[in-house]
N, CA and C of each residue as an Amber inpcrd file, in Angstrom:
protein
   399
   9.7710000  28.7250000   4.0180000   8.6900000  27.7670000   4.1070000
   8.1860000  27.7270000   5.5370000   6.4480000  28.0150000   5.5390000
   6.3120000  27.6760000   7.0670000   5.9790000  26.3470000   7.5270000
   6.4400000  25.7960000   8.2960000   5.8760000  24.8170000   8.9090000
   4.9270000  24.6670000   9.8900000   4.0990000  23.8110000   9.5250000
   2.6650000  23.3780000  10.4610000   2.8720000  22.9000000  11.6750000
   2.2930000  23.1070000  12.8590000   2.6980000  22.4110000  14.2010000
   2.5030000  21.4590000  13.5680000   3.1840000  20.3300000  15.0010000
   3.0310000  18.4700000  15.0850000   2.1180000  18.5840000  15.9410000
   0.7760000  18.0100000  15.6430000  -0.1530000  17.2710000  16.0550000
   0.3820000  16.6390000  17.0000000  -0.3880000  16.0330000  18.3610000
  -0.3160000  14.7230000  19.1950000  -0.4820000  13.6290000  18.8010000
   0.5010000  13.1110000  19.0640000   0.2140000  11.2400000  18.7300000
  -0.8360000  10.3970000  18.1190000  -2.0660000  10.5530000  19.0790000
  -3.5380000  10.0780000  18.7240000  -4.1380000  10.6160000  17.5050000
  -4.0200000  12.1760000  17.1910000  -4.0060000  13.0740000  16.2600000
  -3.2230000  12.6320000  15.1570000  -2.7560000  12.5020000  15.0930000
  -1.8150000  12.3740000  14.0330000  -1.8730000  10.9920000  13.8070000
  -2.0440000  10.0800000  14.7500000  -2.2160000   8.3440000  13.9710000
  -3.8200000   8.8010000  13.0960000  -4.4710000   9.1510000  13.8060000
  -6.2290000   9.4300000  13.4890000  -6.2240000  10.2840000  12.0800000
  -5.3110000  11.3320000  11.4730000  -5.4010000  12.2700000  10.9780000
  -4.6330000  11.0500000   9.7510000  -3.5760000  10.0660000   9.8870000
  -3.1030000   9.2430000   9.0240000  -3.5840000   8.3670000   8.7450000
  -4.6410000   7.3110000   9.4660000  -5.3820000   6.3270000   9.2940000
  -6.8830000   6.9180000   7.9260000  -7.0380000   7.9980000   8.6190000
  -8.3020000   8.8320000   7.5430000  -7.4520000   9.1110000   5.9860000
  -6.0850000   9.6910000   6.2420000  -5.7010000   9.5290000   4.7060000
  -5.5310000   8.6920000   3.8520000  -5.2060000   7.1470000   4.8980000
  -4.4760000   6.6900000   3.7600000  -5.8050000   5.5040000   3.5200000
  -7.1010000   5.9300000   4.1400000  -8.2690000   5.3400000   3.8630000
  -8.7600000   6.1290000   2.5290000  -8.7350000   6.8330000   2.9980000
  -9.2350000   8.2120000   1.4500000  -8.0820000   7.7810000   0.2620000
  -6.9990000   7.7270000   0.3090000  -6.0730000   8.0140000  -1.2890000
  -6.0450000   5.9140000  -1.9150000  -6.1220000   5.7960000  -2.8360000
  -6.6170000   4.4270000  -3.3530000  -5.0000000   3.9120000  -3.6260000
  -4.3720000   4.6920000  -4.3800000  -2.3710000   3.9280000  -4.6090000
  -1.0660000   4.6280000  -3.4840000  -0.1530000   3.3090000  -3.6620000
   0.2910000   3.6200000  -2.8720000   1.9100000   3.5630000  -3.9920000
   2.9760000   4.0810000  -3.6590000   4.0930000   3.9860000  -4.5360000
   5.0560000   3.2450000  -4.1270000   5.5050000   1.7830000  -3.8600000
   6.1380000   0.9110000  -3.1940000   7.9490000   1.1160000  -4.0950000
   8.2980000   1.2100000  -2.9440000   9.8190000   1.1770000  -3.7950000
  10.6970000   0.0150000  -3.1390000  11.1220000  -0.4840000  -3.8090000
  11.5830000  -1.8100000  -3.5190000  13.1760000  -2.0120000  -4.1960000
  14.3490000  -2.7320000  -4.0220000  15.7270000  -3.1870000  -4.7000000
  15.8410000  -4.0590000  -5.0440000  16.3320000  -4.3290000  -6.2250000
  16.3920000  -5.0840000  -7.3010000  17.7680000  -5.7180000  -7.1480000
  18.0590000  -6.5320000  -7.9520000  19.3870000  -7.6720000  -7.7900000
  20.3120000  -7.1230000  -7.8850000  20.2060000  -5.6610000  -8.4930000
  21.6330000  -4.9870000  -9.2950000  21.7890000  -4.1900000  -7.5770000
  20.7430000  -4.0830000  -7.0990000  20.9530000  -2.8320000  -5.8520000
  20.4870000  -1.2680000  -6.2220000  19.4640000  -1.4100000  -7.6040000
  18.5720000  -0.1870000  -8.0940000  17.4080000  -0.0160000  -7.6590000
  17.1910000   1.2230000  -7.1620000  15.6260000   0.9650000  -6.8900000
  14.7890000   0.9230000  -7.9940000  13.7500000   0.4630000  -7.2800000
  12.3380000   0.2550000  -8.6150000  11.0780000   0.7260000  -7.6420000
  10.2800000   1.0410000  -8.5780000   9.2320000   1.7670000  -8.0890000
   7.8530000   1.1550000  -8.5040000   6.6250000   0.4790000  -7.7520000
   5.9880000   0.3500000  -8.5420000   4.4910000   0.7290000  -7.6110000
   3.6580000   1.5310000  -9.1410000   2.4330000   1.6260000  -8.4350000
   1.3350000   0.7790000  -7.9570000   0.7870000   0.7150000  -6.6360000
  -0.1910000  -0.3780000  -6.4690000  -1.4860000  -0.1270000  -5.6280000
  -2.6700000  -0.4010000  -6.2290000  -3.3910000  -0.3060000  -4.9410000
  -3.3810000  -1.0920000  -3.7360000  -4.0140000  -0.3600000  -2.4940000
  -3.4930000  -1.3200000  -1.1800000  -4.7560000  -0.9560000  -0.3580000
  -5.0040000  -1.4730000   0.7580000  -5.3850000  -1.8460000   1.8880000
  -4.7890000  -1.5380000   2.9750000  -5.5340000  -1.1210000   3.8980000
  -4.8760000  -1.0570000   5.5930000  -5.4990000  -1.5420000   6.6050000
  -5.3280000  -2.2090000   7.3270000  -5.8840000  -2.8650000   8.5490000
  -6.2580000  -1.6730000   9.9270000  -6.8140000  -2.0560000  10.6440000
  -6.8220000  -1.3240000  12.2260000  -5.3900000  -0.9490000  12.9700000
  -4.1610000  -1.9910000  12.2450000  -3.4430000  -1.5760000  13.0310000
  -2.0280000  -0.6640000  12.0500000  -2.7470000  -0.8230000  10.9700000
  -1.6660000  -0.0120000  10.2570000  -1.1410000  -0.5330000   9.1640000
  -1.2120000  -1.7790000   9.3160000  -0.6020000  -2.5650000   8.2420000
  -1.0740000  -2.4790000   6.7970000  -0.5280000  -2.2480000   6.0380000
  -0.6980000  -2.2720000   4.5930000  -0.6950000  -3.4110000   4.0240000
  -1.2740000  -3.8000000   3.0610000  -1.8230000  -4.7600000   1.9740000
  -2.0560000  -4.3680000   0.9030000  -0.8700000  -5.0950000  -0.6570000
  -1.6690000  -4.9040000  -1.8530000  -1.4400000  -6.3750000  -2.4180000
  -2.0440000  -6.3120000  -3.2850000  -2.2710000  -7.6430000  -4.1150000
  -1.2020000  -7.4820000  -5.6090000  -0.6330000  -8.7940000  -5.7600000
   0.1030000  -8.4470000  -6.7280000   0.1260000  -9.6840000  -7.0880000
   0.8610000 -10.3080000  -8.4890000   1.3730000 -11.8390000  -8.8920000
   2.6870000 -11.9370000  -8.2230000   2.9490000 -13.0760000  -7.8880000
   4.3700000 -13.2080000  -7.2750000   5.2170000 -13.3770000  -8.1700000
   4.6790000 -13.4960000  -9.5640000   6.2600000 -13.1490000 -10.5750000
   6.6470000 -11.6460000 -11.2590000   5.7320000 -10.7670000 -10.5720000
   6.0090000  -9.2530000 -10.6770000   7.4030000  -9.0420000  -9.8710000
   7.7820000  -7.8850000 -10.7200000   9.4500000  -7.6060000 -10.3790000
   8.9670000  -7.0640000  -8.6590000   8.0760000  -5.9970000  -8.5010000
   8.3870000  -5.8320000  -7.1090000   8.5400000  -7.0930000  -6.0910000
   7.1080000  -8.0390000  -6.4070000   7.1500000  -9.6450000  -5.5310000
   8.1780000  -9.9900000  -5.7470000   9.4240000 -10.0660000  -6.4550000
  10.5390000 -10.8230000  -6.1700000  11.6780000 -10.2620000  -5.3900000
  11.4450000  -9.1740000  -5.7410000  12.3870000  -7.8260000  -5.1420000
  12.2250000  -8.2220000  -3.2520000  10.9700000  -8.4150000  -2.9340000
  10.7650000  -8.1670000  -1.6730000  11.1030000  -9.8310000  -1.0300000
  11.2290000 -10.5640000  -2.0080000  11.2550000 -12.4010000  -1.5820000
  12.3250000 -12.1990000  -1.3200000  13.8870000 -11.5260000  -1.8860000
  14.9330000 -11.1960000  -1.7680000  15.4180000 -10.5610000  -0.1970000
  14.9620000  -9.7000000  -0.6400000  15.2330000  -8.3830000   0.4550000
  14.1450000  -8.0460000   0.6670000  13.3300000  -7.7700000   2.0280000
  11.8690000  -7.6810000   2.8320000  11.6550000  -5.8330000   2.8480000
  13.0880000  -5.3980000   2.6710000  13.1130000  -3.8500000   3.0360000
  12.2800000  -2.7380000   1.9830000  11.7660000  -2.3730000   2.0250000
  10.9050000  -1.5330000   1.5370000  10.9040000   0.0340000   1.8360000
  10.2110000   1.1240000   0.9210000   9.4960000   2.2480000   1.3790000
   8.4460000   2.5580000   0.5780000   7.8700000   3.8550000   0.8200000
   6.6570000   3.8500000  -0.1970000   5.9730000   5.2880000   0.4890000
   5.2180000   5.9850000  -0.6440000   5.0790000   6.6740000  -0.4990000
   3.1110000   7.0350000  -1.2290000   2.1890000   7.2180000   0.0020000
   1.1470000   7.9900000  -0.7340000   0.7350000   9.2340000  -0.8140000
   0.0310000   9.7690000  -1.2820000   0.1110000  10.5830000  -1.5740000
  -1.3480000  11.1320000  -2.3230000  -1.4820000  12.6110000  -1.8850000
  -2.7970000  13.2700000  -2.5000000  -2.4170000  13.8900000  -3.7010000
  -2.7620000  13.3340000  -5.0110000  -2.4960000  14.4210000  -5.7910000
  -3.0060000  15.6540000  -6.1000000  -2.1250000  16.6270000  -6.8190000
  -2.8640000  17.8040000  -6.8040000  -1.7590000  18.6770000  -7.4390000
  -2.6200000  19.7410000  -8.3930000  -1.4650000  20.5920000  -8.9130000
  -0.9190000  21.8780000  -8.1260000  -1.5340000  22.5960000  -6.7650000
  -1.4970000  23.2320000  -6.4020000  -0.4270000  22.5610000  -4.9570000
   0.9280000  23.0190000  -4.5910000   1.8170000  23.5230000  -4.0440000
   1.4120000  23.5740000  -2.5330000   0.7570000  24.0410000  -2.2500000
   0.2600000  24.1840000  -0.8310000  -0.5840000  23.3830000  -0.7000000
  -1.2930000  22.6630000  -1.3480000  -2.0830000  21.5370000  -0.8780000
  -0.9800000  19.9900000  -1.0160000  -0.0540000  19.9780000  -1.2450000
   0.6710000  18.6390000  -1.0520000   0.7280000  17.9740000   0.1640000
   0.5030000  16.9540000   0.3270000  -0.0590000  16.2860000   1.3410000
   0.5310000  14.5220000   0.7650000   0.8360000  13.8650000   2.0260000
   1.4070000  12.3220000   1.8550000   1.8330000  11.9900000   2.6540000
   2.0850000  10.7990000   3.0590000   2.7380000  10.0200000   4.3100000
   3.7650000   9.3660000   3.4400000   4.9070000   9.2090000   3.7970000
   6.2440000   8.2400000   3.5530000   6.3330000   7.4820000   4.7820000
   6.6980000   6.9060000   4.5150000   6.7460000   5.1410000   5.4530000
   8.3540000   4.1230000   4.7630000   8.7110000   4.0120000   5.6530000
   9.8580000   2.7090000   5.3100000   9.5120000   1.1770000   6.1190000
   9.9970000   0.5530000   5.8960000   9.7610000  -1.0550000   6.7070000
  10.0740000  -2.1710000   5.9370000   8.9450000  -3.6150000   6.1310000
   9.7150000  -4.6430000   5.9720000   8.3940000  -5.2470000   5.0730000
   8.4100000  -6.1670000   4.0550000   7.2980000  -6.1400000   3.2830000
   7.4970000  -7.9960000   3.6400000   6.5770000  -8.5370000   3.0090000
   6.2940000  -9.9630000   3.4850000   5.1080000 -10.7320000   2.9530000
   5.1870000 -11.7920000   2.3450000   4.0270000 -12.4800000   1.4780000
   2.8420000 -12.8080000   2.7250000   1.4310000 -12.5150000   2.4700000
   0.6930000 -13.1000000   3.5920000   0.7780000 -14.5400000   3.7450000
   0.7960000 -15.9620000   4.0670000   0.9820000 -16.9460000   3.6430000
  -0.4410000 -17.6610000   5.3650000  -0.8820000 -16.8420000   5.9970000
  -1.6710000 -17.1920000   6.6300000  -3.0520000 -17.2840000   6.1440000
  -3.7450000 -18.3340000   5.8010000  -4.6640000 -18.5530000   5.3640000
  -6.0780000 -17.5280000   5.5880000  -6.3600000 -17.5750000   7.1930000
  -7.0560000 -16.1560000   7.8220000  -6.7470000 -15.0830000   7.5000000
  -5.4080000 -14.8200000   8.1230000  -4.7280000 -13.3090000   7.5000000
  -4.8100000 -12.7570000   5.8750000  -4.5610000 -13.8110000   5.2860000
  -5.2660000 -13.7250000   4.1450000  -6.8040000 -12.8170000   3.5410000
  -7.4340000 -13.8890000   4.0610000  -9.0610000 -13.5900000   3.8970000
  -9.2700000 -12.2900000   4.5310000  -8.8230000 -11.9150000   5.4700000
  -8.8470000 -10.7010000   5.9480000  -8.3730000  -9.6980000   5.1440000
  -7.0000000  -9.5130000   4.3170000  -6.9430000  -9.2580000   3.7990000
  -7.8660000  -8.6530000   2.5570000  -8.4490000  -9.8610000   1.9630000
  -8.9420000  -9.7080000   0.8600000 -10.4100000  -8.8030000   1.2570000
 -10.6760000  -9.0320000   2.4930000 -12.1780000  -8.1260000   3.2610000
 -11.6010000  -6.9050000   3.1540000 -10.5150000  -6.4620000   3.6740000
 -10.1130000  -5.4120000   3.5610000 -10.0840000  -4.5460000   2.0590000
  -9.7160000  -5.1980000   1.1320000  -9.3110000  -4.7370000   0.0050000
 -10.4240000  -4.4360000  -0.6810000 -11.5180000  -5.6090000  -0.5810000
 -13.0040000  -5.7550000  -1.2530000 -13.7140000  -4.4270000  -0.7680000
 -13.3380000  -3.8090000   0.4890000 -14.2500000  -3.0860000   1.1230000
 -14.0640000  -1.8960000   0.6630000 -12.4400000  -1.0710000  -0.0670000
 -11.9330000  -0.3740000  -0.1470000 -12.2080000  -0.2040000  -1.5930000
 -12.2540000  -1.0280000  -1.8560000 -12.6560000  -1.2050000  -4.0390000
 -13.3120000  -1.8910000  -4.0040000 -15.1580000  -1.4340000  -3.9110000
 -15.7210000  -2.5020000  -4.1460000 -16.3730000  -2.7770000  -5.7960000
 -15.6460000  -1.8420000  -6.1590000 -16.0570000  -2.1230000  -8.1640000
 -15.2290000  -2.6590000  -8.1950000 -14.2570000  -3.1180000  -7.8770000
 -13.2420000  -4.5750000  -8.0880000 -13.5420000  -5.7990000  -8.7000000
 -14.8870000  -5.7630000  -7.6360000 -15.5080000  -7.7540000  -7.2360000
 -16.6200000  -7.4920000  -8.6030000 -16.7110000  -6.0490000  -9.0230000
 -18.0330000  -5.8650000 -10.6200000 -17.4900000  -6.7070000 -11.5890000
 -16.1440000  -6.8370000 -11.6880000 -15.3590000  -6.9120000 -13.1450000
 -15.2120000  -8.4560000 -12.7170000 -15.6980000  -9.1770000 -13.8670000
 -15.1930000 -11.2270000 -13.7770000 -13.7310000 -10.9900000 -13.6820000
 -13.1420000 -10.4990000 -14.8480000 -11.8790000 -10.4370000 -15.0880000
 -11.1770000 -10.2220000 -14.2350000 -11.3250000  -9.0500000 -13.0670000
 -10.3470000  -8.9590000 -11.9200000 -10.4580000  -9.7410000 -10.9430000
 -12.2760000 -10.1740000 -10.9850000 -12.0580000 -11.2310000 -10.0130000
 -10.9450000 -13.0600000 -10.0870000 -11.2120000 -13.3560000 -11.4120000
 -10.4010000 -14.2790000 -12.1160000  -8.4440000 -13.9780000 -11.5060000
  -8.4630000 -12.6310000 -11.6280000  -7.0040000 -12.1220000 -11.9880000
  -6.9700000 -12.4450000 -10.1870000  -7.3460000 -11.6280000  -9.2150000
  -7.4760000 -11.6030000  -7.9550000  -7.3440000 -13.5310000  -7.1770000
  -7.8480000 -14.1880000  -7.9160000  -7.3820000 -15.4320000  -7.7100000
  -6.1420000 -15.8920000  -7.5150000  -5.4570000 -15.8260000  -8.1190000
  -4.3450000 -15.6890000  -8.8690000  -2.9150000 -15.2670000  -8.5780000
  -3.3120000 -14.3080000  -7.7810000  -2.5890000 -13.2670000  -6.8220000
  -2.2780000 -13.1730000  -5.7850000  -1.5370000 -12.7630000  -4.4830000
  -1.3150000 -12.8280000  -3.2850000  -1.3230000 -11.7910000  -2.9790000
  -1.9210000 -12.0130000  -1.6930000  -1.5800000 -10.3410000  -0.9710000
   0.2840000 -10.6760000   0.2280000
């Protein structure tokens, strides 16, 4: 297998900020009470500084998983059937309910901006109520 040089720093934040603007889900893996992982798909959001955002109900198994234990990973990813085009960022860290009212709304700018056939549908908007980022 050959491997691709490593890019510089700036390069490579710049070259990751453009992907994970382009790919719409992200694959959050999260631990469960037993100490199993679980996997769940979600769309998300990213801020200027990196931070990720998805919207979910807080009685979804991942939202409780993370009320528990904050530790997280996740993985996006370009799909594709062809081998040499595989392409994705993996990421590990610490996940966390927004509970800042601003941070919030920001949030939701973020998300609106990224899916904006989202805000088309009553229904998701209704559901999006409802929900936390």
């Amino acid at each position: 297998m050959k491997a691709n040089p490593v890019p510089d720093k700036a390069a490579l934040r710049q070259e990751v900020a453009q992907f994970l603007a382009s790919e719409p889900t992200l694959s959050l893996a999260t631990v469960d009470d037993c100490g199993q992982a679980h996997a769940a798909n979600l769309w998300y959001a990213q801020d200027a500084r990196g931070r990720l955002y998805f919207v979910s109900h807080p009685a979804a198994a991942h939202c409780r998983h993370v009320a528990r234990d904050p530790r997280v990973a996740a993985t996006i990813y370009f799909a594709t059937g062809r081998a040499g085009q595989i392409r994705g960022v993996q990421l590990r860290g610490r996940c966390q309910l927004v509970d800042d009212p601003a941070q919030e709304r920001r949030a939701r700018r973020l998300f609106a901006l990224k899916f904006p056939k989202v805000l088309l549908s009553p229904a998701t908007v209704r559901r999006l109520k409802t929900e936390r980022f």
